[in-house]
Structures are given as structure tokens and as C-alpha cells.
ZABA-32483 format. One record per residue: x, y, z of N, C-alpha, C in turn; residue in one letter. Coordinates in steps of 0.001 Angstrom, whole numbers, plus 500000, padded with zeros to 6 digits. Atoms other than C-alpha are relative to their C-alpha. Layout:
XYZXYZXYZA/...
% end
This chain:
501029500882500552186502957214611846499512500519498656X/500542499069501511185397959958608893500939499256498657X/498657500609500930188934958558607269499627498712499290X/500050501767500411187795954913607349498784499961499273X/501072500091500856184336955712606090499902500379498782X/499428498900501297185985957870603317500464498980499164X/499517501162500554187930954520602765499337499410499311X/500752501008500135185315952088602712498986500439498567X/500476499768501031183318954261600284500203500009498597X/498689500297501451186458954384597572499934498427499691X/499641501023500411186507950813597850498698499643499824X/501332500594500834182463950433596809499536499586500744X/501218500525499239180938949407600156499068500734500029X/500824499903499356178083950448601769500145500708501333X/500014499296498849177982952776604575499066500383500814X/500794499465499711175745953176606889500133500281501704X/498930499183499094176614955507609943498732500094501362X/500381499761498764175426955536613491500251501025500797X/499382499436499083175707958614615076499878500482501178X/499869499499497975176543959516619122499051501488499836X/499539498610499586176245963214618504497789500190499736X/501437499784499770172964965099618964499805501240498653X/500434498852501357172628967328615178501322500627499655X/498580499673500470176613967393614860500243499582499026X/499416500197501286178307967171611854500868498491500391X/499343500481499576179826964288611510501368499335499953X/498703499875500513183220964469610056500694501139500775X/498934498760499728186083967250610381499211501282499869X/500954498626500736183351969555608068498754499992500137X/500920499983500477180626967931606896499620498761499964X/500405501229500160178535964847606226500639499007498746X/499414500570501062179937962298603781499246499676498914X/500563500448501247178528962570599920499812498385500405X/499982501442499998176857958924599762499607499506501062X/500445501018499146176656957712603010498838500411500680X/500989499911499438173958957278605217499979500489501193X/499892499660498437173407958974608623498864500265500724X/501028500142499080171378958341611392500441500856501187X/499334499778498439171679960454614862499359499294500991X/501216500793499229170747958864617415499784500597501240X/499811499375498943171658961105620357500280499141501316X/499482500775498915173702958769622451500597501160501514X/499285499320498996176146961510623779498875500885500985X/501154499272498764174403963537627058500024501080499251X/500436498323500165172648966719626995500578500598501009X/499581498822499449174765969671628271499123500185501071X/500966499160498515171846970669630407499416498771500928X/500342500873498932171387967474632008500460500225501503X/499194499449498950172512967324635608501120499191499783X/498435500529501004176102966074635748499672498420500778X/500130501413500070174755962413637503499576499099499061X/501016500632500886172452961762634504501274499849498889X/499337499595500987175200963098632126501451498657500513X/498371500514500132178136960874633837499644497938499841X/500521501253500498175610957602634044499663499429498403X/500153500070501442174863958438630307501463499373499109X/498598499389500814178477958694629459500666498121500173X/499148501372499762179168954845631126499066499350499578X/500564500958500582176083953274629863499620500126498374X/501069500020501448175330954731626261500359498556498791X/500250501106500901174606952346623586498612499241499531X/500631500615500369171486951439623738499048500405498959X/501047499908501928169510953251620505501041499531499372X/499628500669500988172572951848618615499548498895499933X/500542501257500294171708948466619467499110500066499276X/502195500243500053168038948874619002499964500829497984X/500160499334501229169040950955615497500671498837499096X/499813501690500849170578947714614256499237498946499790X/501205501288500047168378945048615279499156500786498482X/500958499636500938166065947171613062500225500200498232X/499428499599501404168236947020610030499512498814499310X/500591500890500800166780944936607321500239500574498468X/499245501218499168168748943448605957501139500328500502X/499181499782498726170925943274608674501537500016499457X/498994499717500288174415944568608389501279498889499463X/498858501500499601177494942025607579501206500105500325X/498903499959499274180160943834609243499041501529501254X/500438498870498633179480946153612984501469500356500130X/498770499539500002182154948554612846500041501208501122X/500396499241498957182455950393616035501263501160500507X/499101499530499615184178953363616805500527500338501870X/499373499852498441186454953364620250499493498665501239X/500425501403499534185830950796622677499399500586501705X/501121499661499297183336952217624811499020499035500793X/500310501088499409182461950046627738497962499541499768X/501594500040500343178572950703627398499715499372498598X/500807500219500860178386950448623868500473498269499569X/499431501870500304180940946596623811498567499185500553X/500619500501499284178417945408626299498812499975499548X/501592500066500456175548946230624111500248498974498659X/499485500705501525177012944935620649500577498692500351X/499449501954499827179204941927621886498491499176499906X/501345500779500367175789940237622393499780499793498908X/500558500115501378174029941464619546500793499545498969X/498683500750501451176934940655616884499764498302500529X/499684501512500208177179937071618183498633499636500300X/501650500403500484173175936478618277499801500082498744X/500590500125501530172783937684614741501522499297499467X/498577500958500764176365935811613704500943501344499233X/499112498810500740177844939461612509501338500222500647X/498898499839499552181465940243612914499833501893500888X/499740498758499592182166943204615375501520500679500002X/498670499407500468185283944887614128500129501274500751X/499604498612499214186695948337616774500439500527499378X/498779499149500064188376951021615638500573500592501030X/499394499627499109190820951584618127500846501074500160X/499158498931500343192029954701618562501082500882500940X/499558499352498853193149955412621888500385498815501477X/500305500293498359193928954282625590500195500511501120X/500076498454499138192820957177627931501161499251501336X/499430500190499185195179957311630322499349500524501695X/501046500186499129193396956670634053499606501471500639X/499919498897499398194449959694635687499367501493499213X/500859499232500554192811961796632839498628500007499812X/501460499979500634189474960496632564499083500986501475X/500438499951498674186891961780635081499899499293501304X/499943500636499166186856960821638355501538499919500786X/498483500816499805190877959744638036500332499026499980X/499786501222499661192347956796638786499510499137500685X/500723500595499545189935955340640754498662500145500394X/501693499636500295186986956727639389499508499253498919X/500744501546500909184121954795637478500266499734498384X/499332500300500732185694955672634225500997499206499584X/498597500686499992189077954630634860499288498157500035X/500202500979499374187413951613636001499359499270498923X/500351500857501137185248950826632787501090500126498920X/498616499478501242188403951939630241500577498547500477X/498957501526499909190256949067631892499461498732499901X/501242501211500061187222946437631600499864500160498430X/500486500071501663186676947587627935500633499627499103X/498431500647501181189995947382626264500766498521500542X/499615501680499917190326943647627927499060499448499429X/500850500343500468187226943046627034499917499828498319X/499875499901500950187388944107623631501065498752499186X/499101501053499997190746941808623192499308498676499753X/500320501290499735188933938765624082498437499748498965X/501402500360500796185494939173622121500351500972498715X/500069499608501650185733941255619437500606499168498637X/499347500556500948186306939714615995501021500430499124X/498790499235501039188904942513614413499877501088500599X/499570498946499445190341944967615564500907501305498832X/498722499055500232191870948059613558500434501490499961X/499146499173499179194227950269615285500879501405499229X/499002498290500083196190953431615277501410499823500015X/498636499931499690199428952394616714500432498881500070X/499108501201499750201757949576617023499837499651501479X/500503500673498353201210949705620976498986499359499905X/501463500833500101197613948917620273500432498551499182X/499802501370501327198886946089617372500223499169501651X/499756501143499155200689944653620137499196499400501053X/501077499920498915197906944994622838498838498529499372X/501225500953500498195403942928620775500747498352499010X/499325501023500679198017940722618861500458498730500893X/499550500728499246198860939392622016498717498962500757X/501036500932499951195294937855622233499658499190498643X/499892500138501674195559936822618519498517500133499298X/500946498918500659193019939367617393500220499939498587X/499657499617500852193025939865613705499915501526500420X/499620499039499907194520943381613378500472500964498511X/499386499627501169195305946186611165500133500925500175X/499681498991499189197087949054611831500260501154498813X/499973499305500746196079952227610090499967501531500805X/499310498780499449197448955881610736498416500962499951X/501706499257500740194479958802610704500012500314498643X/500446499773501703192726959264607617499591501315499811X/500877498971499433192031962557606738499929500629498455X/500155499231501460190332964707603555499813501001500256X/500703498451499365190376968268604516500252500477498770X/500822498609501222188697971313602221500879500407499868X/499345498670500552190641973610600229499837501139500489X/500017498602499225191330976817601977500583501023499205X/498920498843500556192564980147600809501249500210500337X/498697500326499723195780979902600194500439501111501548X/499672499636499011197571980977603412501408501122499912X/499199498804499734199452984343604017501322499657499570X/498690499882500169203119984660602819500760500220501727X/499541500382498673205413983677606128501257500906499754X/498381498909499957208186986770607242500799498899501186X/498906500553498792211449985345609131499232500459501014X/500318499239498907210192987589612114498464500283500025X/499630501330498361208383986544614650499430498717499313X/499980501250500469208831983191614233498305499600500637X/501768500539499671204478981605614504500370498693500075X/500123501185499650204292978703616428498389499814500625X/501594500614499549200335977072617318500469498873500230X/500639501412499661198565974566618937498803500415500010X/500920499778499977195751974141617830498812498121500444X/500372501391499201193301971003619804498884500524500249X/501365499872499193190440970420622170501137499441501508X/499113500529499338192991970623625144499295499522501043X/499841500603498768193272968458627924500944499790501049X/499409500303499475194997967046630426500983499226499246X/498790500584500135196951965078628191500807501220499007X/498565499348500934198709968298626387499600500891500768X/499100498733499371199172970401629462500979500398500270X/498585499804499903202725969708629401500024500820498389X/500076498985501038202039971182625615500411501535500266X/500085499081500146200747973997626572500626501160501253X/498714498716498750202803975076629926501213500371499786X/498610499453500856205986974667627495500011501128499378X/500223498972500827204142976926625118500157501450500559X/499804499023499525203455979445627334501468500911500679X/498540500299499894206588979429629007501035500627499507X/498561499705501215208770979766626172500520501737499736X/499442499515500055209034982946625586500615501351501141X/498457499319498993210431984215629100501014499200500066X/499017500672500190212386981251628728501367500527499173X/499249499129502361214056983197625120500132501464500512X/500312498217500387212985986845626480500183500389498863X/499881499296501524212100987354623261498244500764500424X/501330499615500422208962989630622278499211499977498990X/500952500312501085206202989772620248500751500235498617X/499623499232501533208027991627617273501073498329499733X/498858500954500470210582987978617555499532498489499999X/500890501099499551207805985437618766498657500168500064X/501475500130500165203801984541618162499685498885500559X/500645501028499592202229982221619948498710499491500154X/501231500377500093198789981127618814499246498981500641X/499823501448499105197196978511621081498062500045499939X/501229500028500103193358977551619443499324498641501024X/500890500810499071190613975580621656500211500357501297X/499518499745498312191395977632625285499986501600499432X/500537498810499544190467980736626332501081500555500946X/499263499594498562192771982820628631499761500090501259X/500209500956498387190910982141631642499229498817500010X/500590501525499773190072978637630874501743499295499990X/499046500335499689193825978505630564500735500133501276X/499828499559498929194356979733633552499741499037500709X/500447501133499063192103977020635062500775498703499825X/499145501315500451193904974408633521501075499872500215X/498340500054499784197223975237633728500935500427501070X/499762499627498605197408976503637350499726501626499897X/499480498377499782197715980566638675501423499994500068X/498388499882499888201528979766639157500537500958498682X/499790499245501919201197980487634707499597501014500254X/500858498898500183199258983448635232500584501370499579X/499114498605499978202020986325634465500091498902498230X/499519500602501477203254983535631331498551500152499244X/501390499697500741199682983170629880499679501575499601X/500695498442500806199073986976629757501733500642499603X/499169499246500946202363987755627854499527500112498793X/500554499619501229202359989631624952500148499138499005X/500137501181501091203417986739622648499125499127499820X/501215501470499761200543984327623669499043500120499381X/501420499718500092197260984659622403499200499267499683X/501118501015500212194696982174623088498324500498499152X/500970498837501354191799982631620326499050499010500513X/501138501087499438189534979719622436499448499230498753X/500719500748501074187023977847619963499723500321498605X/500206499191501172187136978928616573499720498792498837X/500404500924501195185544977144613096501076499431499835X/498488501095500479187652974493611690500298500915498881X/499465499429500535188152976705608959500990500755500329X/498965499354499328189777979203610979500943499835500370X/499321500478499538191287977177612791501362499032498687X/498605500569501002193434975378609621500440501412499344X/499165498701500413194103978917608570500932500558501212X/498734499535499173196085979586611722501027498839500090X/498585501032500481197880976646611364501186499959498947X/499507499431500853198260977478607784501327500821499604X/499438498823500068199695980617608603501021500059501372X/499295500357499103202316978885611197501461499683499722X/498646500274500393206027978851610478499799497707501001X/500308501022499079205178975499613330498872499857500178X/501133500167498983202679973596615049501096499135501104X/498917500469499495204008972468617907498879498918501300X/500816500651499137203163969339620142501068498872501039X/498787500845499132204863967555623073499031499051500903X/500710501511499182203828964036625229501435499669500132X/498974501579499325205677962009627625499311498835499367X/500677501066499958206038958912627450499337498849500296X/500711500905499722203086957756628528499546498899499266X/500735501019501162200691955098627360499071500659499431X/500799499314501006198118957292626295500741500696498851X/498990499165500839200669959062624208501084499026499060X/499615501193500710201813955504623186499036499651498891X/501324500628500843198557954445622244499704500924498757X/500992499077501434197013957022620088501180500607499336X/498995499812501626198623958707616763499191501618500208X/500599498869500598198063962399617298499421501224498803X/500423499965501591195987963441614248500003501580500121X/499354498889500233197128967153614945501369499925498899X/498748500343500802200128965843613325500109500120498775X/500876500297501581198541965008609834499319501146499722X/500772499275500454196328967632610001501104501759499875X/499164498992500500199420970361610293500967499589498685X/498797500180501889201452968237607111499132499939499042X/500579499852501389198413968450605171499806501104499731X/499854498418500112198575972048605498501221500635499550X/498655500067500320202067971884604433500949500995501226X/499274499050498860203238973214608031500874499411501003X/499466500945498666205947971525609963499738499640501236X/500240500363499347205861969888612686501106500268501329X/498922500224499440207885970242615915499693499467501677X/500690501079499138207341967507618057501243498744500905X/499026501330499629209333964568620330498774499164499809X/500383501239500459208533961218619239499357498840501067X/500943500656499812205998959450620128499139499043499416X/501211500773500739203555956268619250501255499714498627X/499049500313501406204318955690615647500529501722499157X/499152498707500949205551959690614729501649499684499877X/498797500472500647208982958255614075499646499666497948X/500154500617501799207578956388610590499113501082499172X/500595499091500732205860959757609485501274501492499977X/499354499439499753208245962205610868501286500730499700X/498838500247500761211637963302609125500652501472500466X/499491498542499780213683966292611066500882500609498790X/499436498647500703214654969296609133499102499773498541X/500883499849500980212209968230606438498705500280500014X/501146499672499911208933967992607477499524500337501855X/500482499684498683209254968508611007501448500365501180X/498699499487499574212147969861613761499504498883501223X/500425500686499137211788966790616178500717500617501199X/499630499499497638212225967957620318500364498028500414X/499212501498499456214667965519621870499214499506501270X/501034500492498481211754964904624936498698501413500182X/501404499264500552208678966592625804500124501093501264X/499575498654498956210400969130628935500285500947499295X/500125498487500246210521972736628563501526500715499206X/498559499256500187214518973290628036500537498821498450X/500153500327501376214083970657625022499696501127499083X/500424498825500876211774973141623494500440500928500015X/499467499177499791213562975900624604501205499962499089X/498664500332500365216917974619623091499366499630498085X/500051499613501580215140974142619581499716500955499285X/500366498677500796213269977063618957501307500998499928X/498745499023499749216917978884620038500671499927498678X/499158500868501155218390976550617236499140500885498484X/501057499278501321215300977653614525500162501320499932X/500514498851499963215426980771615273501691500758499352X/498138499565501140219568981140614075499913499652498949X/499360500231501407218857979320611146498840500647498743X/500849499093501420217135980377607556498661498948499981X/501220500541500661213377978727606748500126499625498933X/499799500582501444214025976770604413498854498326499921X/500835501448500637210852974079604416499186500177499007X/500738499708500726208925973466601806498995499416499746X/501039499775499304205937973716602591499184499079498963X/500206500885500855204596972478599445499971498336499974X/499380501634500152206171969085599353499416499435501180X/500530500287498695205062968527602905498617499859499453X/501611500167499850201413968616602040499697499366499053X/499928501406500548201640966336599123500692498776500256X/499464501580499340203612963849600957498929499781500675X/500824499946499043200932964046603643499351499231499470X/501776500770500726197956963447601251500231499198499363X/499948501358500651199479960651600135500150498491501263X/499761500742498857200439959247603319498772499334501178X/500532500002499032197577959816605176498366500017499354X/501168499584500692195018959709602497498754498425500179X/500495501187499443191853957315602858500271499221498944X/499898501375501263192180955996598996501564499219500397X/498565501466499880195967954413599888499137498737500627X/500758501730499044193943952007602648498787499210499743X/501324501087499883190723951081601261500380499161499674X/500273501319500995191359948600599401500897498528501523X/499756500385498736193191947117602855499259499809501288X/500777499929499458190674948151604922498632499027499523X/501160500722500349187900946517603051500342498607499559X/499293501327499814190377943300602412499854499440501351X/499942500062498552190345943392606309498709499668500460X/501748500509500013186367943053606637500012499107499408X/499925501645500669186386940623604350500526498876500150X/498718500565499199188851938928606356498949499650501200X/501225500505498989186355938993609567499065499434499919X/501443500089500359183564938488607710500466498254500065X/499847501627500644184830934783606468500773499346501195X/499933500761498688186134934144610026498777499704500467X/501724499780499676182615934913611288499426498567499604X/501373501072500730180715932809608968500512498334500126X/499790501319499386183580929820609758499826499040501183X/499686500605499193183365929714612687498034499461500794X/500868500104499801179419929951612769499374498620499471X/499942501490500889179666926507610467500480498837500907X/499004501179498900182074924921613140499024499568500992X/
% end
């Protein structure tokens, strides 16, 4: 969402920002020169108990509403990020009482078995009410992926399908890279949907019996016994090898300096639909660092993607895939350049390519809106 507001600002709108979080930043870094920001403290408090915190989590929305109504004068596009059953249910209304277009950014579609609860918990249960919902009322929709295009195209949504946007800070330049040991990361906020990631990761190198002096394995957002919890005790000998080393939560700075300083980043998904749906913006955020990628294809990483140039694509997202490339990388010479990768990126993935698309696209809702409020 930082991407699209980054957009919208290049192209001379008006921004004015609603935010969930309770005194968080609300970008990658920092707040956005220019725009406006409100918190409103939708998301729960940590120290709530976890009924207050999981009722919070399915009904929030309502200081956004109530922070709109109060806008004067009142907005002429509602641009909402994710499709959040609480907050559709608050806005669908309000947008079609005051005659404003409600435009989603769609960025995802959790897959059931990951949310809380599971598959037939009250999550799962509003996720699948929201993204039909959304379909049928919202006035524009725009998306991440071509699954999503098709998802909403097939209600004849206006649509517009834009990759992540991203402006990250200048860092100190990043360490000179030796052949030996080859540095592979992941760096996330892991979940359930990249524990096949990170049980490959670990994995790998009794898979290779290689050691530290031939293999590094950096693995940011996880802790070694939060990996543990996550990834079973079966891992528990793989996790504490000497190649591994989980560095848990570290600044985003830090954290793009170990990427930086990554011969790889490395990321694997079946193929599910969550892994359909969304556009992992790890992806972007290791080619704007000028750091390959080594990944099976997924969503739309085919039309960004280009093996042996900017990335070593894994023929599927099992263990003896990954196993069978790093074997391959590891015979041949380093020859990416690293460089070129991170100005392709920031051109690819930059917000000035789309404003002027993006804010064609509002303007596009907007003059549906107001026709159909005439009809």
C-alpha cells in the first residue's frame, strides 16, 4: 500500500492515510514526505486477552468509518487496503450513502488452513465472505496477481493489476561476496505459508553435507526456538547446525544488509492459492538489492523472473529441487550482476512507472460512481 501511496503522490493527488497500527511507522521505514496520517488504533492491543484481541481482529473498522464521515470535504475516492471482512462491512455502506467510489487493494487470499482457527475457524469463515463480497460491491478493484484479475474480472469489476511498489533507503554499500560459503537468506515475518521455505532451508545442508566453511544460512524474522515451534522437533538436530543461523527480528536496515550481503535469497511455495494469489514482495525487495533470486514459479514471478540472470529458478518448491540447484550453483562461477539487477528492479517495480495508471484508474471509478449516481 506505501507503493501506491508513493504512486498517487507522483501523480499530484492528495493523500490522506488511515492508519490500523497503534504508533507504527507506516511504510517499509518511515512516514511518507507529504502525506497525511492519522492512527487510529484499529489493530488489537498485545495485552488484551486473546477473545477481545480475536473479536477485534473480525470486527475492526469502526474509527475508520467514523474518521471519514468526519472528513470535510469528504473524500472522492475510499481506497482500502486488503479486504478485511470488518472493515467491507463498515465502508460498503458508507461509500454508497455518501456516493464515493470504494476501490481495494487486493493483495492476497489467505489460504483457510493458515489463518487462525483453520479451516473452519471464524476467520476462514469471514476471508471467504469478504473476497465474494468484495467482488460484488466494491467499485474497483486493484490487484497483485492475475489470479486475483481473474477472480474479480469474472464479476466484471473494473481492475488493475499492479506488482509491489517499493522505494527502499540507500544502504551502505554491501560487503564484497567470496565464492566460499556460498550465503543464502530468508528473510520474512514467517508463517505457515513458508514453512516448506524454511524446512528446505534448514535441511539443505545435511542434504549437501557441506559445512559452514562451504555453506551460510541466514534465516531473519525466527528465532531458534521459535523455529523449533514452528517447524516441528523432528528439525531439531537440522535447525541447530552449524550453517543455520536464525538472527529472529532485526531492523529493516539490518535486515536489507543481510540480504545485501547474500550470494541468494531464497523462497519456495506450492502451488497453492495463497501462493497464487499474492506476489511475494520478498522478491522485489531482494532485486532491488541487486541479489538474486532463487525461487520456483509462482503467481506472476514468471513475468519478473529470468534464470541465470536475475534469479536461479527451482523446478518446484520440494527439498531435492533445492537440493539439486544449489549442487548445480555451487559447480559453477558467480557470475550475476548484481548491479544490473537492482536497476532493472527500480524500474520495474518502481511507484513513478504506475502512477500515472493508477491515478487514470481512480479516475476511472470515480466517473463510474458519479454515472451511475445520475442513472
Amino acid at each position: 500500500m506505501a507503493g501506491i501511496i508513493h504512486a498517487l503522490n507522483g501523480a499530484g493527488d492528495r493523500v490522506s492515510v488511515g492508519s490500523a497500527g497503534r504508533g507504527h511507522a507506516l511504510t517499509q521505514d518511515h512516514d511518507i514526505p507529504g502525506t497525511s496520517v492519522t492512527r487510529l488504533a484499529e489493530v488489537p492491543d498485545p495485552s488484551w486477552p486473546k477473545v477481545q484481541r480475536i473479536w477485534r481482529g473480525l470486527t475492526w473498522g469502526a474509527a475508520t468509518r467514523a474518521w471519514i464521515q468526519e472528513m470535510d470535504p469528504a473524500p472522492d475516492v475510499i481506497l482500502t487496503y486488503g479486504t478485511s471482512l470488518g472493515y467491507l462491512m463498515r465502508l460498503i455502506p458508507l461509500a454508497r450513502r455518501r456516493r464515493i467510489p470504494l476501490v481495494i487493494d487486493a493483495v492476497e487470499w489467505y489460504q483457510s488452513s493458515h489463518l487462525p482457527g483453520g479451516r473452519l475457524g471464524p476467520f476462514a469463515a469471514a476471508n471467504a465472505v469478504s473476497m465474494r463480497l468484495a467482488a460484488f460491491r466494491a467499485d474497483g478493484v486493484i490487484v497483485i496477481s492475475r489470479f486475483l484479475e481473474q477472480h474479480f474480472n469474472r464479476n466484471r469489476l473494473p481492475t488493475l493489476r499492479v506488482p509491489p511498489l517499493f522505494t527502499l533507503p540507500r544502504d551502505a554499500d554491501s560487503p564484497a561476496l567470496r565464492d566460499r560459503p556460498m550465503r543464502l537468506c530468508y528473510v520474512g515475518s514467517p508463517g505457515r505459508k513458508d514453512q516448506q521455505s524454511l524446512r528446505n532451508l534448514v535441511r539443505l545442508p545435511g542434504e549437501l553435507a557441506l559445512d559452514a566453511t562451504q555453506l551460510s544460512i541466514k534465516i531473519v524474522g525466527l528465532s531458534n526456538s521459535a523455529a523449533k515451534t514452528l517447524l516441528g522437533a523432528d528439525l531439531a538436530d537440522s535447525i541447530d547446525n552449524e550453517c543455520v543461523e536464525f538472527l529472529g527480528r532485526l531492523p529493516s536496515g539490518e535486515a536489507r544488509r543481510i540480504i545485501a550481503g547474500s550470494h541468494f535469497s531464497v523462497l519456495q511455495r506450492r502451488e497453492q492459492r495463497y501462493a497464487q494469489a499474492g506476489f511475494p514482495s520478498k522478491v522485489p525487495e531482494s532485486l532491488l538489492l541487486g541479489t538474486p533470486v532463487m525461487a520456483n514459479i509462482t503467481s506472476d514471478l514468471a513475468d519478473f523472473l529470468v534464470d541465470r540472470s536475475n534469479a536461479r529458478v527451482v523446478p518446484s518448491a520440494e527439498l531435492p529441487s533445492l537440493v539439486r540447484t544449489v549442487s548445480e550453483v555451487l559447480r559453477e562461477p558467480y557470475s550475476f550482476d548484481r548491479g544490473s539487477i537492482a536497476r532493472e528492479a527500480s524500474e520495474k517495480f518502481s511507484p513513478e512507472r504506475y502512477a500515472g495508471s493508477i491515478h487514470d484508474f481512480l479516475i476511472r471509478c470515480l466517473a463510474q460512481r458519479e454515472a451511475s449516481g445520475r442513472s
